[in-house]
mmCIF file as gemmi writes it, N, C-alpha and C atoms, coordinates in Angstrom:
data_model
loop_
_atom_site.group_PDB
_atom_site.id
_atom_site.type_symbol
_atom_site.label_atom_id
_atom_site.label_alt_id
_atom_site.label_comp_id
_atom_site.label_asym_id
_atom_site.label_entity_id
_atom_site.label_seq_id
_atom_site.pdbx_PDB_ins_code
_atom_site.Cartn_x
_atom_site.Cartn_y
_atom_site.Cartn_z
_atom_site.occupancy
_atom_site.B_iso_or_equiv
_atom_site.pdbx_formal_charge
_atom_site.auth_seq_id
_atom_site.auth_asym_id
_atom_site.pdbx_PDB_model_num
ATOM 1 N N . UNK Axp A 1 ? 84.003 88.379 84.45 1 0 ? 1 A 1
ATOM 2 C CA . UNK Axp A 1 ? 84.244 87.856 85.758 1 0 ? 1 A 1
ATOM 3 C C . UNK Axp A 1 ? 83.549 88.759 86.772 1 0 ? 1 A 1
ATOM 4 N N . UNK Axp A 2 ? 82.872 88.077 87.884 1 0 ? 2 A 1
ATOM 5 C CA . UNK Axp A 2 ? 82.679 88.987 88.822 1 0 ? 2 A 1
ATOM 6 C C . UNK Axp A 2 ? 83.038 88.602 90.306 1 0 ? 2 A 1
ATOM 7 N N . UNK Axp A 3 ? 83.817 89.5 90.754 1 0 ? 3 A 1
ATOM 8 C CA . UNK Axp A 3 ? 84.405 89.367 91.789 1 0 ? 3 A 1
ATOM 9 C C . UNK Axp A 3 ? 83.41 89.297 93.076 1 0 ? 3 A 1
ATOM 10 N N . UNK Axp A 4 ? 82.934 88.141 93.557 1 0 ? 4 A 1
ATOM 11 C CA . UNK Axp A 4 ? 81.947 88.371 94.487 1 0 ? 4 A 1
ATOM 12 C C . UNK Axp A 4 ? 82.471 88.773 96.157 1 0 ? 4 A 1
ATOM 13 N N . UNK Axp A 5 ? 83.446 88.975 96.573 1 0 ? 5 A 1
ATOM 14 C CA . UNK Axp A 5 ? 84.099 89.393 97.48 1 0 ? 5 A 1
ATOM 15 C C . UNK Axp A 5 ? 85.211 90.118 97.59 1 0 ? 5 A 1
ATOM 16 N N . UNK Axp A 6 ? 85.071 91.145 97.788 1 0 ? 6 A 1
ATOM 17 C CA . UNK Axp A 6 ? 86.845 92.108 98.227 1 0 ? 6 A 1
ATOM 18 C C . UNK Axp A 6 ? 86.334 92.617 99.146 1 0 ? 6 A 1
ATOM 19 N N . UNK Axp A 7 ? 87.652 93.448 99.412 1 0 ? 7 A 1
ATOM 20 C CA . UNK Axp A 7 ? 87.462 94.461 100.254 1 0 ? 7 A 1
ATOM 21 C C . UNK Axp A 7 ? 87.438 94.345 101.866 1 0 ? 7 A 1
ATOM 22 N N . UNK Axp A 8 ? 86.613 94.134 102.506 1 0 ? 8 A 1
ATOM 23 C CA . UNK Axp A 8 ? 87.032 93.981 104.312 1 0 ? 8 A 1
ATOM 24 C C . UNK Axp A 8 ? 87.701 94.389 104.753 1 0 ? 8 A 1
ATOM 25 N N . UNK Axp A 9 ? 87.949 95.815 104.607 1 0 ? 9 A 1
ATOM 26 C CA . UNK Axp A 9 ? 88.725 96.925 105.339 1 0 ? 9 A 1
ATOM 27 C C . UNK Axp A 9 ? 87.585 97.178 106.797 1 0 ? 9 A 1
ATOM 28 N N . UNK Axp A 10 ? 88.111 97.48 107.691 1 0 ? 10 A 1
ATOM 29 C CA . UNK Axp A 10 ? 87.455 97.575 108.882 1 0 ? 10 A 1
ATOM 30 C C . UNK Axp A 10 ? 87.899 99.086 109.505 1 0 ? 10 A 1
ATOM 31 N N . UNK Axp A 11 ? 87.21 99.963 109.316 1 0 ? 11 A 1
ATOM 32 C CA . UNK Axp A 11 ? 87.591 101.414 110.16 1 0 ? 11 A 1
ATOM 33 C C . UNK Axp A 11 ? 87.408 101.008 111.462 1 0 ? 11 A 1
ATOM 34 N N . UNK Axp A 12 ? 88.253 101.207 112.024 1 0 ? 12 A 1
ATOM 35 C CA . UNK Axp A 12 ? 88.286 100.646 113.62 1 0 ? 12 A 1
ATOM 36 C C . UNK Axp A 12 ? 88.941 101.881 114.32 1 0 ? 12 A 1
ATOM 37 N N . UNK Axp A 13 ? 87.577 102.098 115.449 1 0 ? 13 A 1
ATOM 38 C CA . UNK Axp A 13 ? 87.148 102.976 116.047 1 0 ? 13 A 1
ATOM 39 C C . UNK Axp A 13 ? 87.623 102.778 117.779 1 0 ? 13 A 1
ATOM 40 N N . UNK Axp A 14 ? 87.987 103.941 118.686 1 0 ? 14 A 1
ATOM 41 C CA . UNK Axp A 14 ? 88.26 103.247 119.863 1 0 ? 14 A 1
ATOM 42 C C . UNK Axp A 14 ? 86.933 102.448 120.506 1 0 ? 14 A 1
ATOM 43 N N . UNK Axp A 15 ? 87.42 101.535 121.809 1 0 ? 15 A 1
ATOM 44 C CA . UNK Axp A 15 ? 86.324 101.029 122.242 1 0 ? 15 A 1
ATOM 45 C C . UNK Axp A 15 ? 85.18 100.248 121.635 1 0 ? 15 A 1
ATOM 46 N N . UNK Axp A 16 ? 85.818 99.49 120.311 1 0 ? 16 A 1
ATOM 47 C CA . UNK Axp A 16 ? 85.326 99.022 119.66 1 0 ? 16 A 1
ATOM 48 C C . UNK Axp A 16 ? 85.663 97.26 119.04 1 0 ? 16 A 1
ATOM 49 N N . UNK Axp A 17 ? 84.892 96.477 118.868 1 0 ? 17 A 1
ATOM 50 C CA . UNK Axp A 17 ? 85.319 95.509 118.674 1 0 ? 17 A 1
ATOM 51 C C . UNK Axp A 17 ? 85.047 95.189 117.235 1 0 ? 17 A 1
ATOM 52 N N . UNK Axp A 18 ? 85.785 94.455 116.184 1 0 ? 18 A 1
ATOM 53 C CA . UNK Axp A 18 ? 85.351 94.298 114.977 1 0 ? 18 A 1
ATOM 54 C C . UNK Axp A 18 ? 86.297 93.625 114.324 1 0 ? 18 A 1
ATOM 55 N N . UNK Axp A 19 ? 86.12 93.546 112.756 1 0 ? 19 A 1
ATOM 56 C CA . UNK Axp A 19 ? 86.856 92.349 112.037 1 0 ? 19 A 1
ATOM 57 C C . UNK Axp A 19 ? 87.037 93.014 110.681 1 0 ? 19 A 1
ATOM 58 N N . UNK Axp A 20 ? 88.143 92.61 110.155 1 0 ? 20 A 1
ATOM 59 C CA . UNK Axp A 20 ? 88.766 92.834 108.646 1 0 ? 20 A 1
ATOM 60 C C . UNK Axp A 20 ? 89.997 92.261 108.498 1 0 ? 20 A 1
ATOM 61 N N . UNK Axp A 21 ? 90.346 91.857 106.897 1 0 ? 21 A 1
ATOM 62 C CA . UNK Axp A 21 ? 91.394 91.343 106.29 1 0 ? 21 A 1
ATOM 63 C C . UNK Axp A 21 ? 92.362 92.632 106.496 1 0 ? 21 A 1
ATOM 64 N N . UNK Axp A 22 ? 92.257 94.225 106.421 1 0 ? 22 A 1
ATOM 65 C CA . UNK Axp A 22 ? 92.621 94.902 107.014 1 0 ? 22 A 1
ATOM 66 C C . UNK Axp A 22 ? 92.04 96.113 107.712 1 0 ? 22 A 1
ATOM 67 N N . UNK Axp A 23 ? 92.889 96.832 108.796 1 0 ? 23 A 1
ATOM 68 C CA . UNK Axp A 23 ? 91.908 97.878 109.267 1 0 ? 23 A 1
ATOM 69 C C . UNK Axp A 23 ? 92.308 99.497 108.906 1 0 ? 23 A 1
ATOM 70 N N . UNK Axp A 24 ? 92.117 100.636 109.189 1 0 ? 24 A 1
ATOM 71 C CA . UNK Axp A 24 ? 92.334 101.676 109.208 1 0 ? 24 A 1
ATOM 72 C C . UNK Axp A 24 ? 91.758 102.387 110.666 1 0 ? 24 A 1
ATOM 73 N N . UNK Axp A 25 ? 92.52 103.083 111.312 1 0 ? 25 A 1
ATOM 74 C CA . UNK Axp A 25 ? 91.876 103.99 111.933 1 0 ? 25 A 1
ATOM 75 C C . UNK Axp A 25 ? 91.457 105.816 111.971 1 0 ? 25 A 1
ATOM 76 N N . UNK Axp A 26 ? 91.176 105.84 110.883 1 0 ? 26 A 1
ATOM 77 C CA . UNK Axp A 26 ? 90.916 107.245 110.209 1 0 ? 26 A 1
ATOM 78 C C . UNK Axp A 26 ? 89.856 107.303 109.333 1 0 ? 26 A 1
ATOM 79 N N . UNK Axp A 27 ? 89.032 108.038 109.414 1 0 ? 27 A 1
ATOM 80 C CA . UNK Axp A 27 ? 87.82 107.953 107.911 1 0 ? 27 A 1
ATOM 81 C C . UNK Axp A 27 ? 88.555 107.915 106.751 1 0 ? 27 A 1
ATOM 82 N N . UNK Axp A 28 ? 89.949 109.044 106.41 1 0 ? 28 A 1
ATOM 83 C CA . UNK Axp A 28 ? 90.138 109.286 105.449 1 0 ? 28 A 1
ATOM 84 C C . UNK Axp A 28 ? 90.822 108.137 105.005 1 0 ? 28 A 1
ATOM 85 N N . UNK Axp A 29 ? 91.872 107.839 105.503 1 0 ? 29 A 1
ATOM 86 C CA . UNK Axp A 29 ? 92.856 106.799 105.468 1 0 ? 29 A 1
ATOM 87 C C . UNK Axp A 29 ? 91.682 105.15 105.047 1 0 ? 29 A 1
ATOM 88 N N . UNK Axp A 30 ? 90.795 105.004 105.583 1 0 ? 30 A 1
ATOM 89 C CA . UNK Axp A 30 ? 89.58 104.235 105.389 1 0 ? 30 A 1
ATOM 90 C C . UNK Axp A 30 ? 89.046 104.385 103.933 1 0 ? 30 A 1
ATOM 91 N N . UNK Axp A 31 ? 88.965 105.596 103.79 1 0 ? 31 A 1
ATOM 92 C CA . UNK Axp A 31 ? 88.124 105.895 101.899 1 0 ? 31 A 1
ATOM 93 C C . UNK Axp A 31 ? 89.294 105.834 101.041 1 0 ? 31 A 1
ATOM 94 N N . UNK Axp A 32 ? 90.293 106.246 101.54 1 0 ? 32 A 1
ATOM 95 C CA . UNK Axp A 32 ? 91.601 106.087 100.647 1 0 ? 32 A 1
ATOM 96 C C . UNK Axp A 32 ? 91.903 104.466 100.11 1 0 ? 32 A 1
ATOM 97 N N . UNK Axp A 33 ? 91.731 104.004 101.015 1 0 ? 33 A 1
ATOM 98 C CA . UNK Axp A 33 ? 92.439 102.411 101.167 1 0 ? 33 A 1
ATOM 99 C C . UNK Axp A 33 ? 91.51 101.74 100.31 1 0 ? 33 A 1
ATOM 100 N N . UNK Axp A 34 ? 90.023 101.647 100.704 1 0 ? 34 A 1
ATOM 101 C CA . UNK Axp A 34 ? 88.782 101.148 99.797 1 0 ? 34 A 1
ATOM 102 C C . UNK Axp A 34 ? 88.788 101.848 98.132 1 0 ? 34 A 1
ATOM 103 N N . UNK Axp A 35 ? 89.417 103.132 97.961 1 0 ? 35 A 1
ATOM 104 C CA . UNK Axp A 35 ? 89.333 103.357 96.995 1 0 ? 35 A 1
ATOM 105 C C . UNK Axp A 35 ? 90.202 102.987 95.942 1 0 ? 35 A 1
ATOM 106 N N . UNK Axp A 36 ? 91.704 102.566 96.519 1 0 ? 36 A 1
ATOM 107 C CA . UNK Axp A 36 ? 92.657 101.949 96.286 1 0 ? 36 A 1
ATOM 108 C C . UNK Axp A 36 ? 92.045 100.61 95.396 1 0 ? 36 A 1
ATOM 109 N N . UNK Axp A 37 ? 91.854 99.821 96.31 1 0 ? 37 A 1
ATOM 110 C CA . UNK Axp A 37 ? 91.085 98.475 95.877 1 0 ? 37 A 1
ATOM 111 C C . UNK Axp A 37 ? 90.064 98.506 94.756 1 0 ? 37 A 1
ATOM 112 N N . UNK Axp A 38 ? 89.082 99.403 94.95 1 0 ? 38 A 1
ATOM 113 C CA . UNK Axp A 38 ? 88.43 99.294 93.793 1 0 ? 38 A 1
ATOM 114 C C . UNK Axp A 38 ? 88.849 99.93 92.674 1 0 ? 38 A 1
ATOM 115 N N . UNK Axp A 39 ? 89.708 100.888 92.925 1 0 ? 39 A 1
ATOM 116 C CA . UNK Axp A 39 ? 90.947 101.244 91.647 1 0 ? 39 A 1
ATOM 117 C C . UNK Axp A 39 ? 91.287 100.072 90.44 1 0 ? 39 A 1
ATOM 118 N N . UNK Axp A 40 ? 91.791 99.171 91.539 1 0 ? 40 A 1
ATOM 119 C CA . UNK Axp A 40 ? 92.569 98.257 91.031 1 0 ? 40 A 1
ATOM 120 C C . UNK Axp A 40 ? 91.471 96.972 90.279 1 0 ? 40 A 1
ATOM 121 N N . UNK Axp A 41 ? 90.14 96.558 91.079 1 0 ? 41 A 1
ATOM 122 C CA . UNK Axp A 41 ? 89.606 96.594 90.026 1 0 ? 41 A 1
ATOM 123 C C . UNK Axp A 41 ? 88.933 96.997 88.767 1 0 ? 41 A 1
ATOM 124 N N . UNK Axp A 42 ? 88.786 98.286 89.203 1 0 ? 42 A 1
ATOM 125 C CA . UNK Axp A 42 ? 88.101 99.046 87.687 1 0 ? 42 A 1
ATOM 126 C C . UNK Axp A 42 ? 89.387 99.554 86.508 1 0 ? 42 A 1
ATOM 127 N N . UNK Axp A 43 ? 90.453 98.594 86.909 1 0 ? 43 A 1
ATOM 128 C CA . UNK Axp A 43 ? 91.778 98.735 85.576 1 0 ? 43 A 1
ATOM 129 C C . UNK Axp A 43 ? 91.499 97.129 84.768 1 0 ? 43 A 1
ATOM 130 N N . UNK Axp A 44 ? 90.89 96.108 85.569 1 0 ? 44 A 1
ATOM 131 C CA . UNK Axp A 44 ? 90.864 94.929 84.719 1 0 ? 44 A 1
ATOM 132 C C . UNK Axp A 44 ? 89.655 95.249 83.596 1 0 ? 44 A 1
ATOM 133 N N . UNK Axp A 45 ? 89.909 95.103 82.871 1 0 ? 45 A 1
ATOM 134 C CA . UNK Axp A 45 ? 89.177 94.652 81.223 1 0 ? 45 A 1
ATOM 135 C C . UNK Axp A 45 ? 88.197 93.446 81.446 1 0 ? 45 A 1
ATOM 136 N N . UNK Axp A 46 ? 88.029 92.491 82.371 1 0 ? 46 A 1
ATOM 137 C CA . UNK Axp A 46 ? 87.35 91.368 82.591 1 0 ? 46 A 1
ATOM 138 C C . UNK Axp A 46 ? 86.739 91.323 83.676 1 0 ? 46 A 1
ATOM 139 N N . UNK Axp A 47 ? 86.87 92.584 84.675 1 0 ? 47 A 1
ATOM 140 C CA . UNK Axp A 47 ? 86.109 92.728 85.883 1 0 ? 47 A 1
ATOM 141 C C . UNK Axp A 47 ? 84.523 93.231 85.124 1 0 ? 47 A 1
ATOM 142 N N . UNK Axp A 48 ? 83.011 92.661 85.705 1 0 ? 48 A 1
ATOM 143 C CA . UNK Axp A 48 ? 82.136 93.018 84.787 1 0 ? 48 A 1
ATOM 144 C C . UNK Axp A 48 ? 81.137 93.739 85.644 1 0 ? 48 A 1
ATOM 145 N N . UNK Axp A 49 ? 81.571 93.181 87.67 1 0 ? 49 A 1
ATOM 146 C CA . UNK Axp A 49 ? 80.916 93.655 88.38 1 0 ? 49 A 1
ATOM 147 C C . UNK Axp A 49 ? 81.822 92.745 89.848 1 0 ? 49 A 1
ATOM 148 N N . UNK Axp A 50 ? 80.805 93.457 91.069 1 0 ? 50 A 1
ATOM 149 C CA . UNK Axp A 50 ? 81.885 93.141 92.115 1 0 ? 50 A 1
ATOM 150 C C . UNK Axp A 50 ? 81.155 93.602 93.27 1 0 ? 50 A 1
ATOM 151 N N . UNK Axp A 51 ? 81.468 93.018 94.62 1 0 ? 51 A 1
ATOM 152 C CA . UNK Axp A 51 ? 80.851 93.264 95.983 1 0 ? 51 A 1
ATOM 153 C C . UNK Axp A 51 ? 81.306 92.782 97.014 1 0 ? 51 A 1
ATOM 154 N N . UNK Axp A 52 ? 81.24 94.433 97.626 1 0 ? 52 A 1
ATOM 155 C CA . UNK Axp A 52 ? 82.312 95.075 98.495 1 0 ? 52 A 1
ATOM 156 C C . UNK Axp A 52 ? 81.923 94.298 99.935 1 0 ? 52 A 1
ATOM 157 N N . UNK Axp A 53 ? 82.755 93.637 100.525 1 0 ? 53 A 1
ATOM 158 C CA . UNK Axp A 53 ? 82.378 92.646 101.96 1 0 ? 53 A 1
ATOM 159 C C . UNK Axp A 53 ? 83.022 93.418 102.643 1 0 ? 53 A 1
């Protein structure tokens, strides 16, 4: 299977306008969260590939 869309975390910055399924306002909290997600796909057995929106 390949997951052709996840992800759309949005680091949201002041004075800034933008879009995501969710946001973060921290770099770290931002790499944490994205890394989370792709965690969770690199545990499926049937994930074969994937891209990050």
């Amino acid at each position: 299977m390949i997951v052709s869309e996840y992800g759309g975390v949005r680091l949201a910055q002041e004075d800034t306008d933008g879009w995501g399924y969710s946001s973060d306002n921290a770099p770290h909290n931002y790499v944490h969260h994205v890394a989370l997600l792709t965690a969770a796909l690199l545990r499926s057995p049937h994930v074969q590939g994937y891209c990050y929106t």
